[in-house]
C-alpha positions as CSV (number, residue, x, y, z in Angstrom):
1,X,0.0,0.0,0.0
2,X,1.8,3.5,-0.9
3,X,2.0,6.3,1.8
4,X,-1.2,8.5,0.2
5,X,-3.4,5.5,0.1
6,X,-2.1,5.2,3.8
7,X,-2.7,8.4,4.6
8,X,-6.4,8.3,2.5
9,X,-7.5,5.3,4.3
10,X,-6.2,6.8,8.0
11,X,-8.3,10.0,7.1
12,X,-11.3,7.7,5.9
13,X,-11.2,6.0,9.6
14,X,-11.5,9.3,10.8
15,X,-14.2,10.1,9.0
16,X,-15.9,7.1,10.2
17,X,-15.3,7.4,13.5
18,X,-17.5,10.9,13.3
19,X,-19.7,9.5,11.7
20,X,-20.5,6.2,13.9
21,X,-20.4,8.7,17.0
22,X,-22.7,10.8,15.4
23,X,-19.9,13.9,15.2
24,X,-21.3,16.7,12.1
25,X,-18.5,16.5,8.9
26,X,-17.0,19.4,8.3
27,X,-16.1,20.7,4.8
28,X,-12.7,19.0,4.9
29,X,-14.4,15.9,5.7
30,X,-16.5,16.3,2.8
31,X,-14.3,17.0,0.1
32,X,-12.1,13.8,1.2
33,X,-15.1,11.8,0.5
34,X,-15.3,13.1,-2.9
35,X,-11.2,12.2,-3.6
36,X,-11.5,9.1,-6.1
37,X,-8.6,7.8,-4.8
38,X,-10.6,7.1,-1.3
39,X,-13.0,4.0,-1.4
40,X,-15.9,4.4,-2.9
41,X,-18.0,1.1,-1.2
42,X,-16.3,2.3,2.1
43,X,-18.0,5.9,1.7
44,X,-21.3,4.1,0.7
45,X,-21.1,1.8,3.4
46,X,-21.1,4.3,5.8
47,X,-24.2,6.4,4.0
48,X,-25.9,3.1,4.7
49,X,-25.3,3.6,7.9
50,X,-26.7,6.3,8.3
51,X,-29.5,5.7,5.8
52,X,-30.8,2.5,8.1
53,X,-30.7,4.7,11.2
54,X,-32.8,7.8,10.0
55,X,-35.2,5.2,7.7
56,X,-34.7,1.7,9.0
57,X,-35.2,-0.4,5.7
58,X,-37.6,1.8,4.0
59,X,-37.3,3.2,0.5
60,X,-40.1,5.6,-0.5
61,X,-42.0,6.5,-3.7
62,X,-44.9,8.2,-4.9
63,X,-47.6,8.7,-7.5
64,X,-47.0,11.8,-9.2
65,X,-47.3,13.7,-12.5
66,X,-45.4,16.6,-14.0
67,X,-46.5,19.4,-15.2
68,X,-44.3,22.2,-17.5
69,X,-46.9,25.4,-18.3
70,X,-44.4,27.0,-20.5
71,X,-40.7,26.3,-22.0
72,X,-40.7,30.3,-22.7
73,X,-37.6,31.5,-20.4
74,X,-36.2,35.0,-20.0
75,X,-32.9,33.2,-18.4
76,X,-31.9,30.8,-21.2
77,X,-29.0,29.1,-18.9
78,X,-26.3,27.7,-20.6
79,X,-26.9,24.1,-18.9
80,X,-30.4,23.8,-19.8
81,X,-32.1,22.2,-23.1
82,X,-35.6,22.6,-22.0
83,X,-35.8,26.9,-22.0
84,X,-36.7,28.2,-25.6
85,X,-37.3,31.9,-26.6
86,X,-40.7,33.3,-27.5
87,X,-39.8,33.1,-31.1
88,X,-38.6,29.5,-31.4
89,X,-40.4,27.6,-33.2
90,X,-40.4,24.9,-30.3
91,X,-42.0,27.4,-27.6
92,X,-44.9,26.7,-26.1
93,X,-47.7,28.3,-23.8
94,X,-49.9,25.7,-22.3
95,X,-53.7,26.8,-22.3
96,X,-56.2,26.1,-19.3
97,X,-57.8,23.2,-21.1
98,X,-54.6,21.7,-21.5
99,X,-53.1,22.0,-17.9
100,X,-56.6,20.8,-16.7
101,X,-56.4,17.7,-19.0
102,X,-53.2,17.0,-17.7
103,X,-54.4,17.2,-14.2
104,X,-57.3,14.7,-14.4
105,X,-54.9,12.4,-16.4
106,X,-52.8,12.8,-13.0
107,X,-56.2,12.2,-10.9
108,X,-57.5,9.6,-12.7
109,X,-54.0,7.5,-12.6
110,X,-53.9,7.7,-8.6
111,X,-51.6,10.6,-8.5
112,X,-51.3,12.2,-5.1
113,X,-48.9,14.9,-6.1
114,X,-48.8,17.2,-9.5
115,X,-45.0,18.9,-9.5
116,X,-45.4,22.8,-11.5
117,X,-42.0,24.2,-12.5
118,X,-41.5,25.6,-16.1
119,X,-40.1,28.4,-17.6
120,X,-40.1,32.1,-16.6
121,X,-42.1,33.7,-19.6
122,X,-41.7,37.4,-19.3
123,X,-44.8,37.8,-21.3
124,X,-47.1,36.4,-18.9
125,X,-48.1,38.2,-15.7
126,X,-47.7,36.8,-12.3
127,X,-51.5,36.4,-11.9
128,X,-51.2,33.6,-14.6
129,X,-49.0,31.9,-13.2
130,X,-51.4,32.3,-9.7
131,X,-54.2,31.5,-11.2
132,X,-52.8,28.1,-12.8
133,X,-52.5,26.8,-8.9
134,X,-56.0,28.4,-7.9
135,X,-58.0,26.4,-11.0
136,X,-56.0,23.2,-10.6
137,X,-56.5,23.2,-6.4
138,X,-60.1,24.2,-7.2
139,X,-60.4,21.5,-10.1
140,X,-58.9,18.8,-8.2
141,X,-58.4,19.5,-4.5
142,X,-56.9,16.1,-3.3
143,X,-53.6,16.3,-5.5
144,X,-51.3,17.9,-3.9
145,X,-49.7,21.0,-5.6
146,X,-45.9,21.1,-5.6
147,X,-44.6,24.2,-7.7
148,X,-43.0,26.7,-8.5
149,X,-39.0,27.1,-8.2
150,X,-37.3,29.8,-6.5
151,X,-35.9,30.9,-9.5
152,X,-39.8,31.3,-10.6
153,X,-40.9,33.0,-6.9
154,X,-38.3,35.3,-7.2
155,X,-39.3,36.6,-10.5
156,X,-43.1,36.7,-9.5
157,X,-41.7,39.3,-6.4
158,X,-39.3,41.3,-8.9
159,X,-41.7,41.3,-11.3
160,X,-44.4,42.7,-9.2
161,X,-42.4,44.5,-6.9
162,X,-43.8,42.6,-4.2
163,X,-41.9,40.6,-0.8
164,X,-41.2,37.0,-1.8
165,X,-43.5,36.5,1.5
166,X,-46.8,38.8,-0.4
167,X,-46.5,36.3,-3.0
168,X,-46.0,32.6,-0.9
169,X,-49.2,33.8,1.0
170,X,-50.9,34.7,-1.9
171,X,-50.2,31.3,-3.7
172,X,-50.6,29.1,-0.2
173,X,-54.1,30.9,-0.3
174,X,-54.4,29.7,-3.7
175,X,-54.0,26.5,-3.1
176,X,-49.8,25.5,-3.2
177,X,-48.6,22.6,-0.9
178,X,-45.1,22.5,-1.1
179,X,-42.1,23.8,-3.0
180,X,-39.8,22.1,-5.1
181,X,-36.1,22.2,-5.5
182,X,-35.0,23.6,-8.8
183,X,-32.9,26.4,-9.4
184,X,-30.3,25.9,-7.1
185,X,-27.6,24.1,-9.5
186,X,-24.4,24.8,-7.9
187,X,-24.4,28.0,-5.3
188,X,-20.5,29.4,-6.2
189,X,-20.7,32.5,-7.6
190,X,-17.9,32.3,-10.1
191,X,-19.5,28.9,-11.3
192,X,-22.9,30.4,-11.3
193,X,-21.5,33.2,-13.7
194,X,-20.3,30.1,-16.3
195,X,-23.5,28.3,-16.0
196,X,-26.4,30.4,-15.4
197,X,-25.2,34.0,-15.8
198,X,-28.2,36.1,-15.2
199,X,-30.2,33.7,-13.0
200,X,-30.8,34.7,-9.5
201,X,-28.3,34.4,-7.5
202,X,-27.4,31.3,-3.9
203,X,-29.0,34.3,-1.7
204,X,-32.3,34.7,-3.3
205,X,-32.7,31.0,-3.6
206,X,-31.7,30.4,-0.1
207,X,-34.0,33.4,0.5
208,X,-37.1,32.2,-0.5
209,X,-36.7,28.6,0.7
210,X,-36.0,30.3,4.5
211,X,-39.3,32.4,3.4
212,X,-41.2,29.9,2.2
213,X,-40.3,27.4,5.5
214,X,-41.1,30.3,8.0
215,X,-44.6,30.4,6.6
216,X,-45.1,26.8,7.2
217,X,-44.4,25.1,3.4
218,X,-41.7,22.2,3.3
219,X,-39.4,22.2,0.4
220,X,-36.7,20.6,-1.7
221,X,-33.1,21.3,-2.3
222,X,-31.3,19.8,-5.2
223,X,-27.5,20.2,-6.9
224,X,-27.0,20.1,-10.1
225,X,-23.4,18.3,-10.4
226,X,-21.1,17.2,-13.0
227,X,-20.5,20.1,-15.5
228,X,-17.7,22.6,-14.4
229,X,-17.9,22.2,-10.5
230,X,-15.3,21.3,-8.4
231,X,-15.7,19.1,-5.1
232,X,-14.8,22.2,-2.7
233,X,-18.0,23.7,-4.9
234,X,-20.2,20.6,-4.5
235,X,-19.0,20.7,-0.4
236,X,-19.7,24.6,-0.3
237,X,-23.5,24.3,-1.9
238,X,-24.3,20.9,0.9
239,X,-23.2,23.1,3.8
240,X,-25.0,26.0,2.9
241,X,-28.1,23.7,2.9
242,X,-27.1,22.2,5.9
243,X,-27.3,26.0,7.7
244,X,-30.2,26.6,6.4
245,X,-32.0,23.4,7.6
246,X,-30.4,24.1,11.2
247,X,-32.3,27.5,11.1
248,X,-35.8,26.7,9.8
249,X,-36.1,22.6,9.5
250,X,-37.8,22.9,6.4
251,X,-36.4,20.9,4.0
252,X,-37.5,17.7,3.6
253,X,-35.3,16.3,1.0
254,X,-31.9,16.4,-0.9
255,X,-31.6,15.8,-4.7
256,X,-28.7,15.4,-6.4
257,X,-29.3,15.7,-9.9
258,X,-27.3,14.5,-12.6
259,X,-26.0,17.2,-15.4
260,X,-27.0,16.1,-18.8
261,X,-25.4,17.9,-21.4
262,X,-27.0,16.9,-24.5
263,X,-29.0,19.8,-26.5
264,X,-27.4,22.3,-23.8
265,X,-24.4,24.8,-24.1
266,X,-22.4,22.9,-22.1
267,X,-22.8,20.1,-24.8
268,X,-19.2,19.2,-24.6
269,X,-18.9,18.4,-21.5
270,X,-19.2,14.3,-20.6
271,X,-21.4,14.5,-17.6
272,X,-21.0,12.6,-14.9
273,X,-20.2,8.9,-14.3
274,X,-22.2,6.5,-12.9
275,X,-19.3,6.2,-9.9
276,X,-19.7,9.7,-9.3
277,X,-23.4,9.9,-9.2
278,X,-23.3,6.9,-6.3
279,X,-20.4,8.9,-4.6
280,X,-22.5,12.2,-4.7
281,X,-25.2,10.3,-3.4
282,X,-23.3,9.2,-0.1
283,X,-21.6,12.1,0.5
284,X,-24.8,13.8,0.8
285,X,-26.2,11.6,2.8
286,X,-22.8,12.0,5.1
287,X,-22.8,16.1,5.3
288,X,-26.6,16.9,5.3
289,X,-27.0,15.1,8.6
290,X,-29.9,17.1,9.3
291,X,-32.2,16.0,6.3
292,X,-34.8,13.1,6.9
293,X,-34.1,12.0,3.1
294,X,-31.7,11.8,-0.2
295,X,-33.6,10.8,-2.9
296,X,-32.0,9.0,-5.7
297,X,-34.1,10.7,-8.9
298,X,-34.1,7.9,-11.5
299,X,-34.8,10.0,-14.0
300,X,-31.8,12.3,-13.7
301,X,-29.5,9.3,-12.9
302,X,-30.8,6.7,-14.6
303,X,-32.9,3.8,-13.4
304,X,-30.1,1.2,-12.4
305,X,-27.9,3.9,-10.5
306,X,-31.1,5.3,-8.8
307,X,-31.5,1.5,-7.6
308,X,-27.7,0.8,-6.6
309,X,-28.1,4.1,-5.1
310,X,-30.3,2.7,-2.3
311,X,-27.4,1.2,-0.6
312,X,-25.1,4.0,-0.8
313,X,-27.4,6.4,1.5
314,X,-30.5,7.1,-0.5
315,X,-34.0,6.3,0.7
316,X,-35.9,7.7,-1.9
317,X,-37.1,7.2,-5.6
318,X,-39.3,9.9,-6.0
319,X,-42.4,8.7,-7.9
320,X,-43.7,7.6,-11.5
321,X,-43.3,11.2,-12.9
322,X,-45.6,11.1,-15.9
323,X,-44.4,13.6,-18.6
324,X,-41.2,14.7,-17.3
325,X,-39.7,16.7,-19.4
326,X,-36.7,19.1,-18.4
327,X,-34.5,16.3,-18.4
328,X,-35.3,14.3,-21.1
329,X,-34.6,17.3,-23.1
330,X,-31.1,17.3,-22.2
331,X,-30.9,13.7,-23.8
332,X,-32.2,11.3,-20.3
333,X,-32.3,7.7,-21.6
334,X,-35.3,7.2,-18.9
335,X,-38.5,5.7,-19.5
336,X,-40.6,8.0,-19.8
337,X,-42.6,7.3,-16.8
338,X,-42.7,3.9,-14.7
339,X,-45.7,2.3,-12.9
340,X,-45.9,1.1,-9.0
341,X,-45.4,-2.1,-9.7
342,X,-42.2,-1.2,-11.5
343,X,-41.1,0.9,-8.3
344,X,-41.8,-1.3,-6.2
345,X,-40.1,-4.3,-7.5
346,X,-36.7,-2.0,-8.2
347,X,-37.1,-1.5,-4.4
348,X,-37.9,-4.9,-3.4
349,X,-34.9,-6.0,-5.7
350,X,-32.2,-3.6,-3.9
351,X,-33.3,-5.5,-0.6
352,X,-35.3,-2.5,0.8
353,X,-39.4,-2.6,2.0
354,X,-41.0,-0.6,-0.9
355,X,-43.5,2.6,0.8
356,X,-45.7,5.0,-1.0
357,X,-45.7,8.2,0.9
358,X,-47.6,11.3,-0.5
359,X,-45.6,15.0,-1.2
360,X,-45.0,15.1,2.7
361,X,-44.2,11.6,3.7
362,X,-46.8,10.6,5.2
363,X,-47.8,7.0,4.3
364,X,-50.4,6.3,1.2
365,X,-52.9,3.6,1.7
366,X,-54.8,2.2,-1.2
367,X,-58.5,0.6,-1.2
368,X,-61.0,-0.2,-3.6
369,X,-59.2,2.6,-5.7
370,X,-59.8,4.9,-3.2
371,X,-56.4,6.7,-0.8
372,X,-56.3,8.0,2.6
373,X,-53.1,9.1,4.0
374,X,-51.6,8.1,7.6
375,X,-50.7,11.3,9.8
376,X,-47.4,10.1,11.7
């Protein structure tokens, strides 16, 4: 064995140590669990650990559809393939007949949740975008409605000149649930500036999640990894998270997501490996010891990693996301959706107990067609 693997595998002990008494990683931690030259099943092994102690042998998943009103964006960041300008001939504006269609295609499948993000379309006024929560709550009152970025928020409060907190009441009034996670990517400025140049900025998103949780909402937080960030970055972005959830508890889960570079700026870039995405995984499940869940998004990571990903710290599948689309833009091999029993036996497969939970974990039961949730 040479002296750095030495030296690696002392500092991996170390780690472990922490981690088995329950000690919080620090950044220096973190980044050594990203070094490829430290053991990769030794980093999962431990995320297991922790994974069986928060969740015992539980993997979640639940029933959920997408929903994309527009691909019109004002910000046109240079890592996404789903934005389009107005002009393009691929631009779209989905009318109210169409986003209701799509909502009792969600109902009538089961679906417990309908997830809203899209693009920011200048053109269209904030009390659009309002009043697409209002008629879907009003139209169908059981699904739950997660939506709405920060990036999104943010512009409905610039936009109007309004407090971010004027316009979470207004749309928790209206009918909103939860919030979602997207927008974040990676919070280092100078990355930020390569990636997504004029998109609101870490402070804005961290700002409206700490909003958002102080009026009661849960949220998501996700990472988008694997295009010009470093590990230091991928570190920096997890502990910011991690300060944030000691201040409000909001968050409810972590999602690393995969870049794909396909149809993007950033098409030359390779993307991640299928090492790294397990070795994100774990590592998040190591630093962000304050979140209940990781959830390994098949559809950004592919279904067999999302599985394997099970025993490296995640607990979570997310759901059968009908009509996804931001991904598979950017060239996700996915299936387009996949049914319960699909879920369930990828779960069952990677040794875990297979649970459908609805947008805030709580446990789905299903009879006669018919779902109730289980208050913990």
């Amino acid at each position: 064995m040479s002296g750095a693997t030495s030296a690696n595998g002392h500092d991996l002990e170390r780690v472990a140590s922490k981690v088995e008494s329950g000690q919080r990683l620090s950044a220096a931690d973190g980044e050594l669990l990203f070094r490829a030259d430290v053991d990769l099943h030794a980093v999962g092994r431990l995320a297991n650990l922790v994974r069986q102690s928060k969740n015992g042998n539980v993997a979640y998943y639940n029933i959920n559809a997408h929903l994309n009103p527009t691909n019109v964006c004002l910000y046109r960041c240079r890592l996404c393939a789903f934005s389009r300008d107005a002009e393009d001939d691929r631009a779209y504006v989905m009318s109210r007949d169409e986003m209701l269609a799509r909502a009792q295609e969600a109902a009538d499948a089961g679906c417990t949740e309908l997830h809203i993000v899209g693009g920011v379309d200048p053109r269209q006024p904030y009390q659009w975008y309002l009043d697409i929560v209002r008629l879907l709550h009003s139209a169908f009152p059981r699904l739950h409605i997660k939506a709405f970025t920060a990036v999104e928020l943010a512009w409905f409060a610039e936009s109007t000149r309004r407090p971010v907190r004027s316009i979470l009441e207004e749309m928790i009034a209206a009918g909103l649930g939860s919030l979602p996670g997207g927008g974040a990517e990676i919070f280092d400025a100078a990355v930020r500036r390569r990636i997504c140049p004029i998109k609101p900025d870490a402070q804005t998103w961290l700002h409206v999640h700490r909003t958002a949780h102080l009026l009661g909402l849960r949220s998501n937080a996700t990472m988008l990894y694997g295009h010009l960030e470093s590990a230091h970055e991928r570190v920096d972005h997890m502990l910011r998270l991690r300060q944030l959830q000691d201040e409000t508890g909001g968050f409810q889960a972590f999602v690393p997501l995969a870049f794909h570079p396909e149809g993007t700026q950033l098409a030359h870039l390779c993307g991640p490996s299928g090492l790294d995405d397990l070795r994100t995984v774990a590592v998040s499940r190591l630093l962000l010891d304050n979140f209940d869940h990781i959830k390994a998004y098949w559809v950004s990571l592919g279904v067999g990693t999302a599985q394997i990903a099970l025993a490296y710290g995640a607990d979570d599948l997310d759901g059968t996301v009908r009509h996804e689309a931001i991904h598979h833009e950017a060239g996700a091999e996915t299936p387009e959706m996949l049914s319960v029993a699909e879920l369930e036996s990828l779960i069952v497969e990677a040794g875990r107990q297979p649970v459908e939970r609805d947008s805030l974990y709580r446990r789905v039961q299903r009879q006669d067609g018919q779902w109730t949730v289980q208050e913990p």
